[in-house]
C-alpha positions in Angstrom: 163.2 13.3 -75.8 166.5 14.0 -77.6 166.3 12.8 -81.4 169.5 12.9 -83.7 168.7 15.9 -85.4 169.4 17.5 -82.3 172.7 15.0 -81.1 173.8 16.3 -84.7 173.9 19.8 -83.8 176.8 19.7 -81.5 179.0 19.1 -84.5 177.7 22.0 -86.4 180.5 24.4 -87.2 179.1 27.0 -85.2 179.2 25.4 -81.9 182.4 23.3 -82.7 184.9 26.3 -84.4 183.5 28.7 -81.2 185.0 25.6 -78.9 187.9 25.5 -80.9 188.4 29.0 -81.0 188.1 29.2 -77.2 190.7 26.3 -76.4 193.1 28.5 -78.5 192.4 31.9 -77.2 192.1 30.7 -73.4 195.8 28.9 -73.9 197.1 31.9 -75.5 195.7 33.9 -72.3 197.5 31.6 -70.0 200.9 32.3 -72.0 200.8 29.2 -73.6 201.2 30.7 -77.2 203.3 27.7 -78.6 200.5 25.4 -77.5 197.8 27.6 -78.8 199.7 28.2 -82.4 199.6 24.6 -82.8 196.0 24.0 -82.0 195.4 26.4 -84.3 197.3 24.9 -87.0 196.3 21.0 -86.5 192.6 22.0 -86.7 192.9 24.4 -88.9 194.9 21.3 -91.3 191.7 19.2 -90.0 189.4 21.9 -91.5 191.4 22.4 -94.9 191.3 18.5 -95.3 187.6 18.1 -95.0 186.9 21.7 -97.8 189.4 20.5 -99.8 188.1 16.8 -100.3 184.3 18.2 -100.2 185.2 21.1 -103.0 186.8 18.1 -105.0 183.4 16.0 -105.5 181.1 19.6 -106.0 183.2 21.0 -108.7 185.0 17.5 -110.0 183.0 14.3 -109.0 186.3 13.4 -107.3 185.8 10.6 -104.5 185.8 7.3 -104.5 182.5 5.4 -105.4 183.1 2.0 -104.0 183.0 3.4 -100.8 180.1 5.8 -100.7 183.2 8.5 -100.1 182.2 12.2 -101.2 184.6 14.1 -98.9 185.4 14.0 -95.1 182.6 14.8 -92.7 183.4 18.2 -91.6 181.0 17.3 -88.2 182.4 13.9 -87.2 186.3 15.6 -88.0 185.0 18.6 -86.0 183.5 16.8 -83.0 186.9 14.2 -82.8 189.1 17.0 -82.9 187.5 19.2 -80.3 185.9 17.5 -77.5 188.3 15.3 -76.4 190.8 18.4 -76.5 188.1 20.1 -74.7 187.5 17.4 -71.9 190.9 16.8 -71.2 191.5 20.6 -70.4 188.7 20.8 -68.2 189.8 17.7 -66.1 193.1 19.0 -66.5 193.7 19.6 -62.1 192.8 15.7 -61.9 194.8 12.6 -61.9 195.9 11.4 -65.0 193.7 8.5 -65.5 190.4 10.7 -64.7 192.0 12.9 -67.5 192.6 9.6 -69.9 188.7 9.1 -69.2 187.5 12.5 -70.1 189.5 11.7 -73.4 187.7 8.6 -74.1 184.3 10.1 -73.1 185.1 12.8 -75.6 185.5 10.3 -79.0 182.6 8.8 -77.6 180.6 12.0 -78.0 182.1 12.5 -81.5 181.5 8.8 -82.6 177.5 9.6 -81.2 177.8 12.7 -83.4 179.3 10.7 -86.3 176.2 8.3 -85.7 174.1 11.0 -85.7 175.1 12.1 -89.4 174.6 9.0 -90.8 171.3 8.9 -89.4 169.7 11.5 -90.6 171.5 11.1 -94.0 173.6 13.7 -94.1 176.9 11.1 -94.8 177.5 8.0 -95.2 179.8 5.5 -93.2 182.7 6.4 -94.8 182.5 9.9 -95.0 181.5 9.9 -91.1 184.4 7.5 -89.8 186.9 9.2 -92.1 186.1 12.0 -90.6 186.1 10.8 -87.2 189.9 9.2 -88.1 191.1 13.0 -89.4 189.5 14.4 -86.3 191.3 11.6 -83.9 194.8 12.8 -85.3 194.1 16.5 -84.2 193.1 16.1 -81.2 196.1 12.8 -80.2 198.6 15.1 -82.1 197.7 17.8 -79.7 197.5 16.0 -76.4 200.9 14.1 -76.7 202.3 17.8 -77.2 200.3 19.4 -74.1 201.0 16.3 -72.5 204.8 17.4 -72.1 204.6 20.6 -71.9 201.4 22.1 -70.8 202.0 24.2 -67.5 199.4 26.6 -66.6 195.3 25.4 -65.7 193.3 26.4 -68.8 190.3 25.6 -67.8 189.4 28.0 -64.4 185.9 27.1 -62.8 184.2 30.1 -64.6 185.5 29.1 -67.7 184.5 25.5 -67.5 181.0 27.0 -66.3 181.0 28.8 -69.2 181.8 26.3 -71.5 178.8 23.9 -70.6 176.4 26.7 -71.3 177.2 27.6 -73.9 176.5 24.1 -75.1 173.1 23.8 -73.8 171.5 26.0 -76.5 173.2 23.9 -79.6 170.4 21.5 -80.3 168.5 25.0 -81.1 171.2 26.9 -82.4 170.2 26.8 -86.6 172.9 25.5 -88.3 175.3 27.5 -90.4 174.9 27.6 -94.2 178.2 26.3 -94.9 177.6 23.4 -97.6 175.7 26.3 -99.3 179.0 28.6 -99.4 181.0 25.8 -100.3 179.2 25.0 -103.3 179.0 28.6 -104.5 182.6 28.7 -104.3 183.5 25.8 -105.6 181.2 26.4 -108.8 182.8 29.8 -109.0 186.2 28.6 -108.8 185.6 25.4 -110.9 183.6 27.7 -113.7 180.7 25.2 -113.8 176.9 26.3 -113.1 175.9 23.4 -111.4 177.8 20.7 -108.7 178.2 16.9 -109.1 174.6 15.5 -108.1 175.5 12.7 -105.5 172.1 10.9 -106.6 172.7 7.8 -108.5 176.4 8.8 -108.2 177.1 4.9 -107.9 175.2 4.4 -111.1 177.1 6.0 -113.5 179.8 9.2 -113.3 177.3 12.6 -113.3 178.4 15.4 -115.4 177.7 19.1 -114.3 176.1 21.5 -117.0 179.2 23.3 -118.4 178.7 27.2 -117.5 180.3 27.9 -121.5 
């Protein structure tokens, strides 16, 4: 049986920036270098927008407490961003509305994921479907550009073959430490000793320990 701890490994940053990484280096291998600079550069945006708002409620209790909202959820934003991207390459020889379909079935995936987070309490709504918004615009901003101009087949029966195992492993793959190096930088960067608690946030404003 398949339980959502393992639905939310596919949005862990060590499966998803591998897929990413691979869209971008298998584009740049077909000579599509202007389509694989600005992959790189939406989800790379995607991926400074999530730190960014994440490293603002560790070191600064900035959010916004009505809605639950501590920061973009760097798996939902991930998973939005990539698969879709992902799907449409692979179905990329067939007709346009199979290809439309592989897009859908893609979000769909990422909204599971998004689900999946929320579940087992890692985000809340907010966090999850502001995330899944941030990853949407990646991966839309990317396909009305390959849209018009995308030339070559990216996605070459060995390749696609690839691609689905190395996906098979990912409910066992452990999960990067990344929250953990966030906080240590954001502490060091922020000077305090200790991050915003997000307990009993909605209570009352927390106050880290002052590292003077």
């Amino acid at each position: 049986m398949i339980h959502w701890s393992d639905i939310t490994h596919y949005g862990d940053v060590t499966i998803t920036t591998l897929a990413a990484a691979a869209i971008a280096a298998w584009l740049f291998i077909e000579d599509e270098k202007r389509l694989a600079l600005w992959w790189s550069l939406l989800f790379a945006a995607g991926m400074g927008v999530v730190v960014a708002t994440k490293m603002a409620f560790i070191g600064w209790g900035i959010g916004i407490r009505s809605l639950d909202f501590t920061g973009f959820s760097g798996h939902a934003m991930r998973a939005a961003a990539v698969l879709p991207v992902l799907f449409y390459l692979i179905l990329q020889r067939a007709r346009f509305s199979v290809r439309c379909g592989g897009v859908v079935l893609g979000f769909a995936c990422a909204v599971l994921i998004g689900v999946s987070r929320i579940v087992v309490r890692a985000h809340s709504m907010s966090e999850v479907v502001a995330g899944l918004l941030l990853g949407a615009l990646v991966s839309l901003a990317f396909l009305h550009i390959a849209h018009t101009s995308l030339e070559k087949h990216v996605f070459k029966p060995l390749r696609i073959a690839v691609s689905v195992l190395a996906l098979l492993p990912a409910p066992y793959v452990h999960p990067a430490p990344t929250q953990q190096w966030l906080t240590e930088l954001t502490l060091y960067v922020s000077g305090h000793i200790q991050p915003y608690p997000r307990a009993g946030w909605h209570a009352e404003k927390p106050r880290p320990r002052d590292a003077h």
